[in-house]
C-alpha positions in Angstrom: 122.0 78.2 146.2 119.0 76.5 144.9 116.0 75.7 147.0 113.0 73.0 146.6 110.1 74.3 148.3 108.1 71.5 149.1 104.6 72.2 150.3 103.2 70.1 153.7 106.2 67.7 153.9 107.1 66.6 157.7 109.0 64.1 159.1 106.2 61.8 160.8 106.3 58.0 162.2 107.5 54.8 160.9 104.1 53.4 160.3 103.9 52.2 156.4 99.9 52.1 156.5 99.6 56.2 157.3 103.6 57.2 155.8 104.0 56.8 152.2 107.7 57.4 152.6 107.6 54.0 154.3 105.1 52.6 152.3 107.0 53.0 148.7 110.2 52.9 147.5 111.2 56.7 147.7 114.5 56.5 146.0 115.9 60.1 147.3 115.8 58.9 151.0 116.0 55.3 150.8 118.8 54.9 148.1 120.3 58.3 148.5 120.7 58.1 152.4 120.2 54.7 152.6 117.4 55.4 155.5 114.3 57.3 155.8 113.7 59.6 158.6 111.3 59.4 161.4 110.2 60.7 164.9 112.7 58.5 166.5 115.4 59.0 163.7 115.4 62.4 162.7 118.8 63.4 162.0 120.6 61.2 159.2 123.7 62.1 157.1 125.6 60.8 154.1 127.4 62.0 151.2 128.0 65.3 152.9 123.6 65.7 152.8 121.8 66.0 155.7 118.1 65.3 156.7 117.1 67.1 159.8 113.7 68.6 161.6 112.8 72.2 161.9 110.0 73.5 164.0 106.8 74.5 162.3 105.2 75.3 165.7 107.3 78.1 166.8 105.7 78.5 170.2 102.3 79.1 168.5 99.4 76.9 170.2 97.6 75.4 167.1 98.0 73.2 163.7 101.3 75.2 161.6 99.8 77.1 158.6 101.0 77.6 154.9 100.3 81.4 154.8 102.3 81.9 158.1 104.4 79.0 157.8 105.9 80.1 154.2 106.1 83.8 155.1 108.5 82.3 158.3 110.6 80.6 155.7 111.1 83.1 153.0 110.9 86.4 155.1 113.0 85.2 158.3 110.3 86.1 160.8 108.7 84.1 163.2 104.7 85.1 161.3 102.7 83.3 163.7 103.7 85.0 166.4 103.6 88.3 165.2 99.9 87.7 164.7 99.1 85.5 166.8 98.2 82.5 165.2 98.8 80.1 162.4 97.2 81.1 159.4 96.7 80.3 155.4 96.9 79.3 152.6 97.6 82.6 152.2 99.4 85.0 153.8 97.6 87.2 156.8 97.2 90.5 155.4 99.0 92.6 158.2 101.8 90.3 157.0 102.1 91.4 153.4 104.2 94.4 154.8 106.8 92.4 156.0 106.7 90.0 153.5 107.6 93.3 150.9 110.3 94.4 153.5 111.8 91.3 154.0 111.4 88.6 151.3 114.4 86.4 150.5 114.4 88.0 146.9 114.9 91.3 147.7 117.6 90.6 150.5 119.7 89.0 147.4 118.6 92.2 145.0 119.6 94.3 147.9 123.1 92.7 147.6 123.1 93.3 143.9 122.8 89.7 144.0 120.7 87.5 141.2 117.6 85.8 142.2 115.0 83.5 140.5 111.6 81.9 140.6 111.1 79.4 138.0 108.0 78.1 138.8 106.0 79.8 135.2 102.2 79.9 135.4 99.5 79.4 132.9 97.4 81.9 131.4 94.3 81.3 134.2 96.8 82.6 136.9 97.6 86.0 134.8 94.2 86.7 134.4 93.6 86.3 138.0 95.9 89.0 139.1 95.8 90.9 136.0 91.4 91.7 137.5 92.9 93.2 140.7 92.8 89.4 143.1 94.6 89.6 146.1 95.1 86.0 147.4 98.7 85.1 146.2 101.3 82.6 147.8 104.1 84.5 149.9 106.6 83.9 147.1 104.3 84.9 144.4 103.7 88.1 145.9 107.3 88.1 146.9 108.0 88.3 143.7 105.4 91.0 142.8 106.7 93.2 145.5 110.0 93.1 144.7 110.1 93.0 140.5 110.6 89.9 140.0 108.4 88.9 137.0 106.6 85.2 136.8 107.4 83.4 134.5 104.5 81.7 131.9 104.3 79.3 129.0 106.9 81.1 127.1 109.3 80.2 129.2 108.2 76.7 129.7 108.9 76.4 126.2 112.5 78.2 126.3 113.6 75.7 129.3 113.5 78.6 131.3 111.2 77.8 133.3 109.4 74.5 135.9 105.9 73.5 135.7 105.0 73.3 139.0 104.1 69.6 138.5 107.5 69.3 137.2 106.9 67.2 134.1 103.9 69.3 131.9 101.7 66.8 132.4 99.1 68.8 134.2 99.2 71.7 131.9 99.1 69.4 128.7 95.9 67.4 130.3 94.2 70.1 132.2 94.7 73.1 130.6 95.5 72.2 126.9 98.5 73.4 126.6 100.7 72.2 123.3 103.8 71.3 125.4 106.1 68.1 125.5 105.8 65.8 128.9 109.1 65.6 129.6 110.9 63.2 131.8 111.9 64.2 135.8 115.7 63.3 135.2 115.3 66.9 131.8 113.0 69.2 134.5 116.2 68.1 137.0 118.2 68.8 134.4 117.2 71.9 133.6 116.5 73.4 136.8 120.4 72.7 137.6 121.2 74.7 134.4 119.3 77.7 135.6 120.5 77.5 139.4 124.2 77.8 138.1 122.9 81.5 136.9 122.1 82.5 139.8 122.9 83.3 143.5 119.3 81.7 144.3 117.3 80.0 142.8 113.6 78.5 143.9 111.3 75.9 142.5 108.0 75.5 144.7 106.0 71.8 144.5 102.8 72.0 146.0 101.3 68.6 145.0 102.3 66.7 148.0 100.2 69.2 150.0 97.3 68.1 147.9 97.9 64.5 148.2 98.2 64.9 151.9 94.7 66.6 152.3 93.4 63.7 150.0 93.1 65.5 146.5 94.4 64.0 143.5 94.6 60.9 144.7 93.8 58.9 141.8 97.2 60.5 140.6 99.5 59.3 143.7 101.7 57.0 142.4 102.2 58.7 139.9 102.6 62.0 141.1 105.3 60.5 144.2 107.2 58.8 141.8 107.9 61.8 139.1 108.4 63.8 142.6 111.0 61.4 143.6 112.6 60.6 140.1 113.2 64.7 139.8 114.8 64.8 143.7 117.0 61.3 143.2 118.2 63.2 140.2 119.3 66.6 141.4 121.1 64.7 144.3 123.2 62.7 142.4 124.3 65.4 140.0 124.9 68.4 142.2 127.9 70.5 140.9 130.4 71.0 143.7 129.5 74.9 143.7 125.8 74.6 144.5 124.1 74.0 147.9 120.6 72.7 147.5 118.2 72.9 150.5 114.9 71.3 150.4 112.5 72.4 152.9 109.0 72.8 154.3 106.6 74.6 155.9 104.3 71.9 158.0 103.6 68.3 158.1 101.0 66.3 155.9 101.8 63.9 153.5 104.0 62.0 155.9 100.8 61.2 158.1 97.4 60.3 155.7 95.6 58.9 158.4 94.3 62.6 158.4 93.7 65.2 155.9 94.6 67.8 158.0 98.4 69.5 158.7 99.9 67.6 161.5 102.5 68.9 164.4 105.2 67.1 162.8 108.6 68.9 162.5 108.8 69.7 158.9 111.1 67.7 156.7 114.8 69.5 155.7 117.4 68.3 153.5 120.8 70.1 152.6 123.1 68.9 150.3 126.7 70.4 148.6 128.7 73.0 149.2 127.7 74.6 152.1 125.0 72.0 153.2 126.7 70.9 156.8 126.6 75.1 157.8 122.5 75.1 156.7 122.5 72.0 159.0 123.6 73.3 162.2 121.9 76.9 161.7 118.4 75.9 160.6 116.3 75.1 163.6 113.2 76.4 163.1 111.8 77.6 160.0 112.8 81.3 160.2 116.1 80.1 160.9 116.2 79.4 156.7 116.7 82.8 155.2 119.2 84.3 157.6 121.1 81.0 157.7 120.9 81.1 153.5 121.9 85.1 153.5 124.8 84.6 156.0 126.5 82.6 153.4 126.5 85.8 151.5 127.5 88.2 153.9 
């Protein structure tokens, strides 16, 4: 099972002024499916993939939140709810409890199962943590609570490991970091290699959140089409043993005529072996890990 976390990714209208998905050629929808979804066409599928929406709301008055959002999709709960409001970029803190009970990567180490995170982080981030800071993502602190260690620059250099900008480039430019900018077809490449290792795998891309609240944006085209070289790749090379779901936690970079999360269904797209179950479970986003663990039972 390999999943592509993709940060404040919805399924919005077919207006190509405010939806880049109609406004470029986005080669994983349009080629791959041979349609891109929208409000009024929702549900598409070809090859054995499947796009399809899944609520963000989930009954919770307000804009849908990373911090509960991601701790729905990753812990199986329904986090706004149980506190009563959407909430982030991080996660709430009465919610860091359940998200050490009941995190998707100690449900498959629980099974005796192997899991991964290969998203590695630079040396800024380790230092962070390493002076006591508390405000993590839910699958950073996932992984914290349940032994998983992040990955750095080491591994980045072993092909163990994603930048989360998938190609270097940010590291190399911003940071300094004596690394090769590699194409999206190798980072495809080798993220395939390292799913077929384990029982689940995750790769988190958070740049299309940024882009959507109008950061970065003298990087867009750039940034959309390394995004979409690295998806239109891993969907045309999926072994026949590996389901890959792609999913969400809220809307944004589907709508930029605002800078804010929208109430958009959030974006979801199985492919492979088991992708037609994932299809017909996954309704809402804490549908995700029970319908991904189910497989395993």
């Amino acid at each position: 099972m390999l999943m592509i976390f993709l940060d404040g990714v919805g399924i919005g209208s077919s207006n190509s002024q405010n939806n880049p998905f109609f406004k470029y050629h986005f080669k994983f929808l349009k080629d791959y499916f041979g349609e891109i979804p929208h409000l009024k066409r929702q549900h598409i599928s070809k090859n054995n993939a499947f796009i399809f929406p899944v609520d963000a709301c989930l009954g919770v008055p307000g804009i849908p939140l990373s911090g509960t959002g991601q701790t729905s999709i990753f812990c199986g709960v329904n986090a706004p709810k149980l506190i009563g409001k959407h909430f982030g970029p991080f996660p709430y803190s009465t919610l860091i409890p359940v998200i050490k009970e009941k995190n998707i990567f100690k449900a498959f180490i629980q099974k005796k199962l192997k899991a991964d995170f290969v998203n590695a982080y630079p040396k800024i981030f380790f230092d962070y943590i390493n002076k006591g800071k508390k405000r993590l993502s839910v699958t950073s602190l996932s992984c914290l609570l349940s032994g998983i260690k992040l990955k750095g620059v080491t591994e980045v250099r072993r092909g163990k490991a994603l930048t989360a900008e998938i190609d270097n480039r940010r590291w190399v430019e911003k940071l300094n970091y004596n690394l090769p900018i590699i194409k999206p077809k190798t980072a495809a490449q080798r993220l395939l290699k390292l799913a077929l290792i384990n029982n689940f795998t995750l790769f988190e891309y958070f740049l299309t959140d940024h882009l959507g609240h109008g950061r970065i944006s003298s990087e867009f085209e750039y940034v959309i089409q390394t995004l979409d070289d690295f998806l239109f790749f891993l969907l045309n090379n999926l072994p026949p043993n590996l389901t890959l779901i792609i999913c969400s936690d809220h809307g944004n970079f589907e709508d930029l005529s605002t800078k804010s999360h929208t109430l958009n269904p959030a974006l979801t797209i199985t492919a492979g072996k088991h992708a037609a179950y994932l299809s017909k479970k996954i309704k809402k986003l804490y549908h995700i890990k029970k319908a991904i663990m189910d497989i395993y039972s």
